[in-house]
N, C-alpha and C positions, 0 to 999 in steps of 0.2 A: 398637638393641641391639648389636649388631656397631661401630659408633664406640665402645661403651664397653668391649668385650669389648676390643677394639686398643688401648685408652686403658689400660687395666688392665695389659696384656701391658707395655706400653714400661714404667709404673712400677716392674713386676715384676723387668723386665732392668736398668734403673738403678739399684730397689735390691741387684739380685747382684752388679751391677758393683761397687757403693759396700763391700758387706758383705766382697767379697776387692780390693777394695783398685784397683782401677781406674776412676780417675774420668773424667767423661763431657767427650768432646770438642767437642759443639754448646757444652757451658757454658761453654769453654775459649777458646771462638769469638766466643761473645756476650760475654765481660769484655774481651777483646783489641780488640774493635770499639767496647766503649763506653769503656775505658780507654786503649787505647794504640793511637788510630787509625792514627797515624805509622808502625807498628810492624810489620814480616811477622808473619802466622799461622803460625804452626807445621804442615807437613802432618801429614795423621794419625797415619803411621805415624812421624814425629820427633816427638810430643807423647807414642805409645805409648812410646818408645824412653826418653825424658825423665823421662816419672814412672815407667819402673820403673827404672832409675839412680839415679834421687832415692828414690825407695822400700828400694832395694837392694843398691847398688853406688855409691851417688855421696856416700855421705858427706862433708860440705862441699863439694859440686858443685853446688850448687841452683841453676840460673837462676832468670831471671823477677822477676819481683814480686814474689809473694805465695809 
């Protein structure tokens, strides 16, 4: 019961994250390790800095990929 109540919780906070616009950094982790192994990870707080730039302030600044 408690595994699911936590399981529930994390869905909860990724989808607030998703709903104002912050998206999730393990997901960010996992596409860069299977896509662009060669490639540095972004620390957390330069992936946070990155997409709100790109969200807000970096019109035609987009790195990355995708």
């Amino acid at each position: 019961m408690f595994d699911e109540i936590v399981k529930a919780g994390r869905y909860l906070g990724q989808s607030m994250r998703l709903m104002v616009g912050l998206p999730e950094y393990d997901t960010y982790v996992a596409h860069c390790e299977a896509n662009h192994p060669d490639q540095p990870v972004m620390s957390y707080e330069e992936f946070f800095k990155e997409r709100q730039e790109a969200r807000y302030g970096g019109a035609g600044k987009r790195g990355g990929c995708c």
